[in-house]
N, C-alpha and C positions, 0 to 999 in steps of 0.2 A: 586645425581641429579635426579627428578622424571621428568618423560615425560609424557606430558596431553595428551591424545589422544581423539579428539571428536568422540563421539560414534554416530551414525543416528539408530534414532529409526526405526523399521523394514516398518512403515507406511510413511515414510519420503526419503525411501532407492529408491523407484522409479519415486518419485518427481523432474523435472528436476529446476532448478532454476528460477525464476520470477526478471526482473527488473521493477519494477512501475516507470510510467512516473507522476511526480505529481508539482504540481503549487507551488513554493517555496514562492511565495510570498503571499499567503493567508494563515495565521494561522490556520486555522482549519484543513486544510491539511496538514502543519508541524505539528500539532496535531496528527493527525495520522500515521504518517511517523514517529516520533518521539515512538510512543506507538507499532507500527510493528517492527522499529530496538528493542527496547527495548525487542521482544520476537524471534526474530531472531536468535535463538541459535546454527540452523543447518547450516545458514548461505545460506538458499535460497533464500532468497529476497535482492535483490540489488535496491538502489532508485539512480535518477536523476531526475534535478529538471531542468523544462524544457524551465526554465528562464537562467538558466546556459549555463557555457562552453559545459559542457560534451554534451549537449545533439546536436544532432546530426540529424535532421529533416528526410534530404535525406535517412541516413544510415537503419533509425525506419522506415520510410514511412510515417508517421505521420508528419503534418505540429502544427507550435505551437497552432494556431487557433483549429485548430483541438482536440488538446491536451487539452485543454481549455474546449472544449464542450462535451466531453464525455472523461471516464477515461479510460487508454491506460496502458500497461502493453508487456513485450515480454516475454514467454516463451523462454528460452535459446535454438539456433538454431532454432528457425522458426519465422513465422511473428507475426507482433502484434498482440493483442488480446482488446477489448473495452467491454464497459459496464460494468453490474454486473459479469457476468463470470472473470472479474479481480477479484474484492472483494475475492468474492467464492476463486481462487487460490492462494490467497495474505494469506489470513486468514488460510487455511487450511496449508500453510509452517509456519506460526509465531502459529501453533498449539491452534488455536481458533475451535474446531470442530464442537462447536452449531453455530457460525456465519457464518463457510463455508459451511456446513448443510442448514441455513437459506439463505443465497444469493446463492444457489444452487438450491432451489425450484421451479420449473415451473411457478407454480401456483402465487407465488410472484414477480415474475420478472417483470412483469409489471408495480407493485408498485415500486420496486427498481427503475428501469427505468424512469420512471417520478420521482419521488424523487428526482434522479442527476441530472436528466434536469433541474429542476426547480432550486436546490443545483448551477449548474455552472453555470444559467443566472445570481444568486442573491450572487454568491461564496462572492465577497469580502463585501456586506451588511451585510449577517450574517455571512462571520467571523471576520466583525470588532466587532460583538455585541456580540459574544460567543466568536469569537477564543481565541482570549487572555487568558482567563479563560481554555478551554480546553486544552491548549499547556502549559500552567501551570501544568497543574494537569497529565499531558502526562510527562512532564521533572520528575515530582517529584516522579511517579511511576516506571519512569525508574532509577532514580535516586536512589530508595530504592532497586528495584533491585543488580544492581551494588554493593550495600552496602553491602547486604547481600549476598552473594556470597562468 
């Protein structure tokens, strides 16, 4: 009988775990949640979807409206966390190091910033027009993953 033991790479050993708060019901954001579980291997990102049971308003601080308008995340043991600073922590546990590099930049954040703003006024227009295609092609990279393992 062989025992699997996950190993955490040495860059990953002082990372506390992230729960992303994210909108179950627009596709472009199961798009992405789909494609983070998908690289999740350390197993630091936990998602809830904030249409659901789980999520817990009072518990996060965070109201759903809230949730809605800017992206929300809790570092394990402390308070929530919003904006781009989610990204950046999201992406640097699912070991994407040029995008948590890239939503880490000062100098960018302002663009990020408005990009989501604009992203959650218009969330369910453009993800009826992209998401479907994106959450496709999110299922089926996760899906080769999995295969291939």
């Amino acid at each position: 009988m062989s025992v699997s033991v996950k190993r955490m790479s040495p860059a990953h050993l002082a990372l506390k775990p992230l729960t992303l708060f994210y909108d179950g019901a627009c596709p472009l954001c199961q798009a992405e949640i789909v494609y983070l579980a998908s690289r999740n291997h350390e197993g630091l990102l936990h998602f809830v979807d904030i249409n659901g049971p789980e999520y817990d308003p009072q518990s996060v601080g965070v109201s759903c409206e809230q949730a809605l308008a800017r992206m929300y995340g809790q570092l394990e043991g402390q308070t929530a966390i919003h904006g781009v600073p989610v990204f950046a922590e999201a992406y640097r546990r699912a070991n994407l190091p040029f995008l948590a590099w890239l939503f880490s930049q000062p100098l960018l954040r302002p663009i990020w910033n408005l990009s989501y703003r604009f992203f959650a006024k218009y969330r369910y227009t453009i993800s009826g027009l992209i998401g479907p295609f994106f959450l496709r092609l999110a299922k089926r990279v996760s899906h080769s993953k999995s295969t291939s393992i």
